[in-house]
PQR file of N, CA, C, O and H, with PARSE charges and radii, in Angstrom:
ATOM      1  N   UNK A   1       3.520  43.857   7.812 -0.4000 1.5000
ATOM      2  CA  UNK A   1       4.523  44.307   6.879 -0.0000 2.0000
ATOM      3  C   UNK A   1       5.645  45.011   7.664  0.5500 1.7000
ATOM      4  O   UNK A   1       5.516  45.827   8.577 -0.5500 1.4000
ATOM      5  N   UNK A   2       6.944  44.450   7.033 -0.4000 1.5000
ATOM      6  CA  UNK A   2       7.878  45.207   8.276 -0.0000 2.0000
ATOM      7  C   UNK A   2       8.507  46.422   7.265  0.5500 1.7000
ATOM      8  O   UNK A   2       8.326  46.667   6.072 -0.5500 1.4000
ATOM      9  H   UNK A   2       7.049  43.787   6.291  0.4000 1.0000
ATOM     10  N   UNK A   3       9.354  47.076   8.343 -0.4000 1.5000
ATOM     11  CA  UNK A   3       9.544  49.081   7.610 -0.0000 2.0000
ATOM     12  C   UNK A   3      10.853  48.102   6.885  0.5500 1.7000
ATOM     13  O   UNK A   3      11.373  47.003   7.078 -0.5500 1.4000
ATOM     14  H   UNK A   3       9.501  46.877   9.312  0.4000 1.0000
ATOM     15  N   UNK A   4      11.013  49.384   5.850 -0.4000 1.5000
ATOM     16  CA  UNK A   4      12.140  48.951   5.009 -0.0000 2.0000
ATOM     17  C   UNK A   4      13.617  49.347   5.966  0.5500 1.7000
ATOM     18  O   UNK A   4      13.695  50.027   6.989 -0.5500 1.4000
ATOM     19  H   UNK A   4      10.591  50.277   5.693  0.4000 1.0000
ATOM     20  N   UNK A   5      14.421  48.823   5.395 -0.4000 1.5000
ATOM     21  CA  UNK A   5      15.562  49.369   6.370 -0.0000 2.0000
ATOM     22  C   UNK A   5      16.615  49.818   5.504  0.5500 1.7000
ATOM     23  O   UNK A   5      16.850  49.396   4.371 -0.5500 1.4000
ATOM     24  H   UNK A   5      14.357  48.270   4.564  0.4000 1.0000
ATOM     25  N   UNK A   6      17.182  50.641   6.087 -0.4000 1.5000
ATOM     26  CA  UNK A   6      18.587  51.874   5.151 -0.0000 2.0000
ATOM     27  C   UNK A   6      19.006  51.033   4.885  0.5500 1.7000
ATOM     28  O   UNK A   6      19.041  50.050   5.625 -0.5500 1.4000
ATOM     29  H   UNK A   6      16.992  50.983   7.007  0.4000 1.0000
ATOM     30  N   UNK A   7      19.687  51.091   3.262 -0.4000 1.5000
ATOM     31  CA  UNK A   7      21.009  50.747   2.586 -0.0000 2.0000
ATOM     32  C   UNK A   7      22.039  51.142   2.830  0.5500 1.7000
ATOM     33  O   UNK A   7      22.972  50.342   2.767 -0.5500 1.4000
ATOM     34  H   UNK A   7      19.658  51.890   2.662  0.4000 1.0000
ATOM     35  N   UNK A   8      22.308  52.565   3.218 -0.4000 1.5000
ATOM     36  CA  UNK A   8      23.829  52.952   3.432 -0.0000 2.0000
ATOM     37  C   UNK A   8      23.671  53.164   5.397  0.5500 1.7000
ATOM     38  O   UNK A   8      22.809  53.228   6.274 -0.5500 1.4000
ATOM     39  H   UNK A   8      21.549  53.215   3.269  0.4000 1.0000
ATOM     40  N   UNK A   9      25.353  53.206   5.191 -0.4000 1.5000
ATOM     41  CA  UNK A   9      25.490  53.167   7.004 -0.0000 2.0000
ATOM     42  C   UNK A   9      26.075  54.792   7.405  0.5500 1.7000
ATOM     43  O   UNK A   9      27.110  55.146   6.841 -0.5500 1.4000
ATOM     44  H   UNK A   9      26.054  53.153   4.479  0.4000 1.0000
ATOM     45  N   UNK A  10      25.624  55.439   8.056 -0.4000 1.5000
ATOM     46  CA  UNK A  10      25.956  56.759   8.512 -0.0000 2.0000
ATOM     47  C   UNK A  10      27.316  56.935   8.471  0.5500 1.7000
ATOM     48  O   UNK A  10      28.123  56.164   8.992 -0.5500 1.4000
ATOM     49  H   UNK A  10      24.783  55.151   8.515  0.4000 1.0000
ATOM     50  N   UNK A  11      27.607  57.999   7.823 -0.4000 1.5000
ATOM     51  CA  UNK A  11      29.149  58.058   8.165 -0.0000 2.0000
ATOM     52  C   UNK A  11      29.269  59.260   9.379  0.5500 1.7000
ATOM     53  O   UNK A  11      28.834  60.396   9.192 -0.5500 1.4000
ATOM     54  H   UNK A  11      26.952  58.625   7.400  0.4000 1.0000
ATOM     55  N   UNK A  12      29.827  58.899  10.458 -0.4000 1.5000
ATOM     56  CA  UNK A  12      29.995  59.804  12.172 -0.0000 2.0000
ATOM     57  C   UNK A  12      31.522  60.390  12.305  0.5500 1.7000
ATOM     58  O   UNK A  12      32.606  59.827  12.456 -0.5500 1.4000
ATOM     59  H   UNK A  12      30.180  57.976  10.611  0.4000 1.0000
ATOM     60  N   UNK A  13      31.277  61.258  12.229 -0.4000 1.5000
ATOM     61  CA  UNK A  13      32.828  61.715  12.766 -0.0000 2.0000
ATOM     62  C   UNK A  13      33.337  61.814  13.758  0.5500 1.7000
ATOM     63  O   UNK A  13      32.532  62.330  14.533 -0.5500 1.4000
ATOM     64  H   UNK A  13      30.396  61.715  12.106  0.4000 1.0000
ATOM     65  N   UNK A  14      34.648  61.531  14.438 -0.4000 1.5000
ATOM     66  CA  UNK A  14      35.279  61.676  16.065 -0.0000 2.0000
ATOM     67  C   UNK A  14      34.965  62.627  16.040  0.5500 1.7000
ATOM     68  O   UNK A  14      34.753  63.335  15.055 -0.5500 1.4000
ATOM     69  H   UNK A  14      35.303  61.112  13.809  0.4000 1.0000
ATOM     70  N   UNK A  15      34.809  62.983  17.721 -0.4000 1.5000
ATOM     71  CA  UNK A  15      34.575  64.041  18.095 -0.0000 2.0000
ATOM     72  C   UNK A  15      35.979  64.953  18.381  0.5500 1.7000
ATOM     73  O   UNK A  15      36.815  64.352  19.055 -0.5500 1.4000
ATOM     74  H   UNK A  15      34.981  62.407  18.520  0.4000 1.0000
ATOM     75  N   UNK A  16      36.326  66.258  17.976 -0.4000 1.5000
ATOM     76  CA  UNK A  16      37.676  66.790  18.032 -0.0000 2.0000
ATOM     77  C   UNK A  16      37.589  66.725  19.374  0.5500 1.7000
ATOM     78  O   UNK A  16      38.397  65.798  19.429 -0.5500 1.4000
ATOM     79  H   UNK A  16      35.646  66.746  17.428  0.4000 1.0000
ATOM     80  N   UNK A  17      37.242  66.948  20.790 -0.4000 1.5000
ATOM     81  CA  UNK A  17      37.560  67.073  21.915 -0.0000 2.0000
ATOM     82  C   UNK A  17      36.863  66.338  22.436  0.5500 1.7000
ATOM     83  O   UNK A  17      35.871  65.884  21.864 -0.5500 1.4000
ATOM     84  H   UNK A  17      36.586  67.701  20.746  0.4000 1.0000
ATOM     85  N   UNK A  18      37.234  65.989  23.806 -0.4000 1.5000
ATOM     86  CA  UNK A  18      36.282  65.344  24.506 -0.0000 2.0000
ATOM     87  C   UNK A  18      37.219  63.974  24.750  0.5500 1.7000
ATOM     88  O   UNK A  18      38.418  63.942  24.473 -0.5500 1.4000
ATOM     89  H   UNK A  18      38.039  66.358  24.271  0.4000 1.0000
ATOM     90  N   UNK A  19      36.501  62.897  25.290 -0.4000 1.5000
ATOM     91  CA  UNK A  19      37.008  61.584  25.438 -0.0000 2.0000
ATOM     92  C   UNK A  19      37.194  60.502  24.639  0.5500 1.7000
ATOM     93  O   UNK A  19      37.024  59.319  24.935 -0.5500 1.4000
ATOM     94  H   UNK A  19      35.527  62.923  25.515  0.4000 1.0000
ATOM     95  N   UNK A  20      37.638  61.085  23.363 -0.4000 1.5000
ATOM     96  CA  UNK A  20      37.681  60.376  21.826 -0.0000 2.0000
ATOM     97  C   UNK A  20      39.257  59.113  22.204  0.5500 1.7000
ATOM     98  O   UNK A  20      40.188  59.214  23.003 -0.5500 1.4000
ATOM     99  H   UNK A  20      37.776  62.046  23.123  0.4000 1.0000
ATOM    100  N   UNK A  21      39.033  58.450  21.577 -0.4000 1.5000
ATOM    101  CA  UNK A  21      40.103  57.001  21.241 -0.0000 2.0000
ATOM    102  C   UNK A  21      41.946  57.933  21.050  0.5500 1.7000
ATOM    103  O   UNK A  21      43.052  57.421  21.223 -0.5500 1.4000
ATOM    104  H   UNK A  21      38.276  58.369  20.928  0.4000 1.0000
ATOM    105  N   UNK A  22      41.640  59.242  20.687 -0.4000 1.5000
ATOM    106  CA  UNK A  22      43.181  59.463  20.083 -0.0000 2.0000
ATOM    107  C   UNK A  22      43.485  60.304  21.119  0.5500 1.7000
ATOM    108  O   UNK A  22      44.679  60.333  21.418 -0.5500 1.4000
ATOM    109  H   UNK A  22      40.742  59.658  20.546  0.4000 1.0000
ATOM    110  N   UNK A  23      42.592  61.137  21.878 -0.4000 1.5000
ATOM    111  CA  UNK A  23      42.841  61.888  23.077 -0.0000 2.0000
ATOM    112  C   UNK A  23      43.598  60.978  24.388  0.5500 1.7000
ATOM    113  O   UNK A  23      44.638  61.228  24.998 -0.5500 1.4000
ATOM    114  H   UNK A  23      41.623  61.113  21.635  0.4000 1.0000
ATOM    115  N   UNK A  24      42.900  60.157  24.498 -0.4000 1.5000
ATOM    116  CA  UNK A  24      42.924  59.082  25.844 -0.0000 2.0000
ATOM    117  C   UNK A  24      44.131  58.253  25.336  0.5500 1.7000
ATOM    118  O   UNK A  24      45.093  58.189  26.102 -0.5500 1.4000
ATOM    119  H   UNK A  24      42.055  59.954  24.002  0.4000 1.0000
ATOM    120  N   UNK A  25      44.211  57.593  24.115 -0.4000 1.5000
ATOM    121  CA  UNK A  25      45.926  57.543  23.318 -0.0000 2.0000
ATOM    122  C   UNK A  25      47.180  58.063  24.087  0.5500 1.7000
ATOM    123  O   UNK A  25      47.959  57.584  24.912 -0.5500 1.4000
ATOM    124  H   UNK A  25      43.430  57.645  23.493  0.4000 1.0000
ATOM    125  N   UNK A  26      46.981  59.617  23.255 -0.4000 1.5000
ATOM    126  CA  UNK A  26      48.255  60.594  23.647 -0.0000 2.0000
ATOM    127  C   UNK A  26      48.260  60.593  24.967  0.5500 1.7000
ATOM    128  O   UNK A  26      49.370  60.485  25.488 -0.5500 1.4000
ATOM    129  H   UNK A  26      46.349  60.005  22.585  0.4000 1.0000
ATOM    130  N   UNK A  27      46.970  60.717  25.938 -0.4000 1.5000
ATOM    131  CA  UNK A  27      47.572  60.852  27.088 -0.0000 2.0000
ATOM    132  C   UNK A  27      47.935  59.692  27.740  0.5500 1.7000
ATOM    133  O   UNK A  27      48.434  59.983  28.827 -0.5500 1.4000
ATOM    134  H   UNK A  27      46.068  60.804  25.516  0.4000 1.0000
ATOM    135  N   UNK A  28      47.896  58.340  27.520 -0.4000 1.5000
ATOM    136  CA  UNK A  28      48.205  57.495  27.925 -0.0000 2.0000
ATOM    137  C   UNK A  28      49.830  57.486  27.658  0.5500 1.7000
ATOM    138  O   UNK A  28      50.552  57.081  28.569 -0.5500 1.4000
ATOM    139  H   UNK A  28      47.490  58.104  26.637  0.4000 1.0000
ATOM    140  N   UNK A  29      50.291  57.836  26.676 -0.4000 1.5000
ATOM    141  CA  UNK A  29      51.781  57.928  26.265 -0.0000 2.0000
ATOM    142  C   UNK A  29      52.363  58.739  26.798  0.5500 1.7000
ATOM    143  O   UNK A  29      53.551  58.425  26.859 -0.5500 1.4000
ATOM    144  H   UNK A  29      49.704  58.165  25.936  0.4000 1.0000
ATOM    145  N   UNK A  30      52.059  60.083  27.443 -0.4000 1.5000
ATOM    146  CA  UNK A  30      52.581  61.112  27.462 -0.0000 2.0000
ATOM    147  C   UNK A  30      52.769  60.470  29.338  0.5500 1.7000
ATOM    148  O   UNK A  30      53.662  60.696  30.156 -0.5500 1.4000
ATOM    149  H   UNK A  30      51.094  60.338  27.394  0.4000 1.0000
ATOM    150  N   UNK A  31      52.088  60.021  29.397 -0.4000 1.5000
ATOM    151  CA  UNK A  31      52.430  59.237  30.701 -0.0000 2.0000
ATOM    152  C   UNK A  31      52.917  58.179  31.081  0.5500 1.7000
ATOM    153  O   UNK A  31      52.878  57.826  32.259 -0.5500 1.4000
ATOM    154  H   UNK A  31      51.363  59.837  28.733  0.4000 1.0000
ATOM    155  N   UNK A  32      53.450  57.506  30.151 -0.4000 1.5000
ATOM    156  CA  UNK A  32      54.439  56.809  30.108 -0.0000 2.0000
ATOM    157  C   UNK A  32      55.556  57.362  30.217  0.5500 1.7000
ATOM    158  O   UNK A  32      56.307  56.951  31.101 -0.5500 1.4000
ATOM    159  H   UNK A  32      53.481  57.793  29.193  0.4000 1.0000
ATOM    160  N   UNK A  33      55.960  58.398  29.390 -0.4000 1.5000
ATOM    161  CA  UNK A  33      56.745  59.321  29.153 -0.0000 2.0000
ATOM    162  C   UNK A  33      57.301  59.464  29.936  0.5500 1.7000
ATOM    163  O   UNK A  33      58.448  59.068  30.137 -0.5500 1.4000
ATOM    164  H   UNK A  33      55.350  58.731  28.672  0.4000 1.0000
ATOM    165  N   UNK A  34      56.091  60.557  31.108 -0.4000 1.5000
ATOM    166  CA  UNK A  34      56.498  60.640  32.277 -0.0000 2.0000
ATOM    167  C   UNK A  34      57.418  59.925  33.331  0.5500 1.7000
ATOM    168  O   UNK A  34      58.413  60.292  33.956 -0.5500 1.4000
ATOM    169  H   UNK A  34      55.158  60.879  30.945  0.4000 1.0000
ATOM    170  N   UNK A  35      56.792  58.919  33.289 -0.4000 1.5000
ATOM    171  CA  UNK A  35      56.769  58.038  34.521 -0.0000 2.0000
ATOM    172  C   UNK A  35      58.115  57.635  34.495  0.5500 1.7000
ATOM    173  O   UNK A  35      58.722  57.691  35.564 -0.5500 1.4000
ATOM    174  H   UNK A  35      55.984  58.621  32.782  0.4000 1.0000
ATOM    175  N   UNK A  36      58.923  57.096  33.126 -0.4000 1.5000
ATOM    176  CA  UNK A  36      60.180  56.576  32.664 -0.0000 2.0000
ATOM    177  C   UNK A  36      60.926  58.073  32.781  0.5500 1.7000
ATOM    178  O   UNK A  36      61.931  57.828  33.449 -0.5500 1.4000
ATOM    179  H   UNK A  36      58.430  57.050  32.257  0.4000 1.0000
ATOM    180  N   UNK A  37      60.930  59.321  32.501 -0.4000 1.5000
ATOM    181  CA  UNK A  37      61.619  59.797  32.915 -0.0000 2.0000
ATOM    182  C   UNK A  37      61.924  60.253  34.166  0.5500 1.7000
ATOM    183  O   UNK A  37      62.955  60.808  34.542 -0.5500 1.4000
ATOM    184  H   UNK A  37      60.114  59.521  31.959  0.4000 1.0000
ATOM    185  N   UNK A  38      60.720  59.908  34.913 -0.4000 1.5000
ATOM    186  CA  UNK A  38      60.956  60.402  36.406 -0.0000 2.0000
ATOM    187  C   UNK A  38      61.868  59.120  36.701  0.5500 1.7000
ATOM    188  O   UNK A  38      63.000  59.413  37.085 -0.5500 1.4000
ATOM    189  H   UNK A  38      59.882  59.457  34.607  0.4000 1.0000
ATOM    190  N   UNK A  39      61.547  57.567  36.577 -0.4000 1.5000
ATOM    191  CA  UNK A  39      62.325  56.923  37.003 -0.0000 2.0000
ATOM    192  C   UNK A  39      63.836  56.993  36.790  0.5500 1.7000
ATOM    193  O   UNK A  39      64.612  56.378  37.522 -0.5500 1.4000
ATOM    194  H   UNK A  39      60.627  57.329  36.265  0.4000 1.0000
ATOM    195  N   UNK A  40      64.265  57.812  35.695 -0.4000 1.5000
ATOM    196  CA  UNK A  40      65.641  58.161  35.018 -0.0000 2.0000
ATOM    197  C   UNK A  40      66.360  59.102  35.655  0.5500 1.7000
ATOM    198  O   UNK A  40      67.589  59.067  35.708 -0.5500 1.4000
ATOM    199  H   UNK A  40      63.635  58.311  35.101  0.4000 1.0000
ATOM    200  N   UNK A  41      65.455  60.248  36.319 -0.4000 1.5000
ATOM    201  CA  UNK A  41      66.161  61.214  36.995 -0.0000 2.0000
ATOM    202  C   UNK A  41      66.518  60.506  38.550  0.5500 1.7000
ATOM    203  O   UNK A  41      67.451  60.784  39.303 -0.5500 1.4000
ATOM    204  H   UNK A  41      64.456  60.277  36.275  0.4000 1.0000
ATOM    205  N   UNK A  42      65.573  59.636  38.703 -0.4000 1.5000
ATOM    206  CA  UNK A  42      65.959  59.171  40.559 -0.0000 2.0000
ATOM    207  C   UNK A  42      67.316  58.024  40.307  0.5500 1.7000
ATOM    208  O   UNK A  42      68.316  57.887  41.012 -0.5500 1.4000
ATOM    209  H   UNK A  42      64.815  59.410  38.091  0.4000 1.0000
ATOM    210  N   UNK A  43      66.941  57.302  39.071 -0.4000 1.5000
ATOM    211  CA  UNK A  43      68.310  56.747  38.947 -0.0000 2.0000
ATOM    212  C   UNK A  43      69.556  57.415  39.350  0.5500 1.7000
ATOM    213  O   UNK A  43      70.160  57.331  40.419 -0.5500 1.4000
ATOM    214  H   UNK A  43      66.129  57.414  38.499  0.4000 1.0000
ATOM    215  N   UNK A  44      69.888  58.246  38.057 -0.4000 1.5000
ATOM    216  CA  UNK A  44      70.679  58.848  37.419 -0.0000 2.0000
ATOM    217  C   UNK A  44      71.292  59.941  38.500  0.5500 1.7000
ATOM    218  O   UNK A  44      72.408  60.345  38.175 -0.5500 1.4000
ATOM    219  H   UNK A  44      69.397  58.314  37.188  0.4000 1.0000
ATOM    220  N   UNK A  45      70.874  60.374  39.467 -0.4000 1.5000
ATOM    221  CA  UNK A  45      71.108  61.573  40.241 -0.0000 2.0000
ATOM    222  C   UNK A  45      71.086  60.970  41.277  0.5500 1.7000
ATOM    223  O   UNK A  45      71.908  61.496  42.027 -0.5500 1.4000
ATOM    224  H   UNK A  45      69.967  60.045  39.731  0.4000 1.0000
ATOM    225  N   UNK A  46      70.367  59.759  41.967 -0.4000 1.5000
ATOM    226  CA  UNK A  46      70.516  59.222  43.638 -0.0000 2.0000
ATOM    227  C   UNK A  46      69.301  60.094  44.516  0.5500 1.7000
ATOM    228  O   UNK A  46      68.959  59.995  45.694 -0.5500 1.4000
ATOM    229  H   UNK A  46      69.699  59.332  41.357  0.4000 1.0000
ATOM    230  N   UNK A  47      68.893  60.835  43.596 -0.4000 1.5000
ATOM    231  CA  UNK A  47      67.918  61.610  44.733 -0.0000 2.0000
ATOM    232  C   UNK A  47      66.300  61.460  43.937  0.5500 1.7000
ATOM    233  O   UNK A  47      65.956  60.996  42.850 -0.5500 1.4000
ATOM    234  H   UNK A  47      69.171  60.915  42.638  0.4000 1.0000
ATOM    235  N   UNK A  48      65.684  61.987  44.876 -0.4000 1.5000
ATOM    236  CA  UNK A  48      64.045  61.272  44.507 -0.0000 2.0000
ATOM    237  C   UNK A  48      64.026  62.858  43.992  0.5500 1.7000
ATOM    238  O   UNK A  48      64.815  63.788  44.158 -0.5500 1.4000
ATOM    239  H   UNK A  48      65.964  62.364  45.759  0.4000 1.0000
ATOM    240  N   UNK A  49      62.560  62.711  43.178 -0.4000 1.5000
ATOM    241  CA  UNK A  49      62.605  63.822  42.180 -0.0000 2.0000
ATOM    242  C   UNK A  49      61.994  65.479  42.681  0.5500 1.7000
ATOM    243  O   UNK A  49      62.032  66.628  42.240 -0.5500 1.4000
ATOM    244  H   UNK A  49      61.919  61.956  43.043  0.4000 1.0000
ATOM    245  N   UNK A  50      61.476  64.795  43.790 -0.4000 1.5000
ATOM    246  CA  UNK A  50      61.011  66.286  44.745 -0.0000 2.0000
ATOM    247  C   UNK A  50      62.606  66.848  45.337  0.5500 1.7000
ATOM    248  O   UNK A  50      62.965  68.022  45.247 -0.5500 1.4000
ATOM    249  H   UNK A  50      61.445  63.862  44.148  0.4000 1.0000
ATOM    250  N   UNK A  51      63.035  66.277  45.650 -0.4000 1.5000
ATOM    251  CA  UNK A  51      64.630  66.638  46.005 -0.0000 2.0000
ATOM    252  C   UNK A  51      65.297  67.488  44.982  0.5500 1.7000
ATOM    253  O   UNK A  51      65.654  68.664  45.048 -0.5500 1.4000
ATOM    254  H   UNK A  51      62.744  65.323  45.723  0.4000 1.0000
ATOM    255  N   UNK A  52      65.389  66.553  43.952 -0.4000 1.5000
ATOM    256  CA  UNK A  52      65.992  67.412  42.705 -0.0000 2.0000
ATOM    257  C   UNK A  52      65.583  68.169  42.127  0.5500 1.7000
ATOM    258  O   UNK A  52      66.211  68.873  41.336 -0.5500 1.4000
ATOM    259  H   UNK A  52      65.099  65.597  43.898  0.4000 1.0000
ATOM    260  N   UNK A  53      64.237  68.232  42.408 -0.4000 1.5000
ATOM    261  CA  UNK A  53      63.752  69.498  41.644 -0.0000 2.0000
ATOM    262  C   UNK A  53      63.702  70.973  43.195  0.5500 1.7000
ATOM    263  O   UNK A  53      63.425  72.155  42.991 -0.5500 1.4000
ATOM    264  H   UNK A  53      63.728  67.660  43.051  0.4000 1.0000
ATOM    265  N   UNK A  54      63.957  70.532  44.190 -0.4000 1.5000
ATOM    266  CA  UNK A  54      64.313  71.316  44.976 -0.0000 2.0000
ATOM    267  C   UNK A  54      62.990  71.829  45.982  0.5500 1.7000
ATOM    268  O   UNK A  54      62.934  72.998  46.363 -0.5500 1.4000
ATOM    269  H   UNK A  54      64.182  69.572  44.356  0.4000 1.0000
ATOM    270  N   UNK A  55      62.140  71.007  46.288 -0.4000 1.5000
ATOM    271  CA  UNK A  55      61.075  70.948  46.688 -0.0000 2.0000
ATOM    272  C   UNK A  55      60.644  70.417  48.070  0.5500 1.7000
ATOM    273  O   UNK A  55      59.619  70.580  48.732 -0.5500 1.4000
ATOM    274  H   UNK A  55      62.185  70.057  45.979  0.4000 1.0000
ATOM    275  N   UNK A  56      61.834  69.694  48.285 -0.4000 1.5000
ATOM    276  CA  UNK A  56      62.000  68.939  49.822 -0.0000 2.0000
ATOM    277  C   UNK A  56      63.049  69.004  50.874  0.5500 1.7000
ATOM    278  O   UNK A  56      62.926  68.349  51.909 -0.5500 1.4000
ATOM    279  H   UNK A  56      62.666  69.561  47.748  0.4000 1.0000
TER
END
C-alpha cells in the first residue's frame, strides 16, 4: 500500500537576505550602471578614471 500524498503545495517565502533571485538582480544592474558610467567619464574627459578621480 503506498502513503497518501499532500494535496496542497507549500507555500515558501524568498528569503529577505541572502542570495535570493532579486538581490543578485539589483546587483547585477547596479553594475552595469557602473561599468557604463565609468566608460562615460573616460570618454567624455580623455582621462582614465583613476586619473580623474585623482588617484594616479
Amino acid at each position: 500500500m503506498s502513503e497518501p500524498q499532500p494535496t496542497e503545495v507549500p507555500k515558501i517565502e524568498e528569503p529577505k537576505f541572502g542570495f535570493n533571485d532579486y538581490a543578485e538582480r539589483l546587483n547585477g544592474r547596479a553594475a552595469m550602471i557602473g561599468f557604463i558610467l565609468t566608460l562615460a567619464i573616460e570618454f567624455f574627459t580623455g582621462q582614465g578614471l583613476l586619473s580623474w578621480l585623482g588617484l594616479q
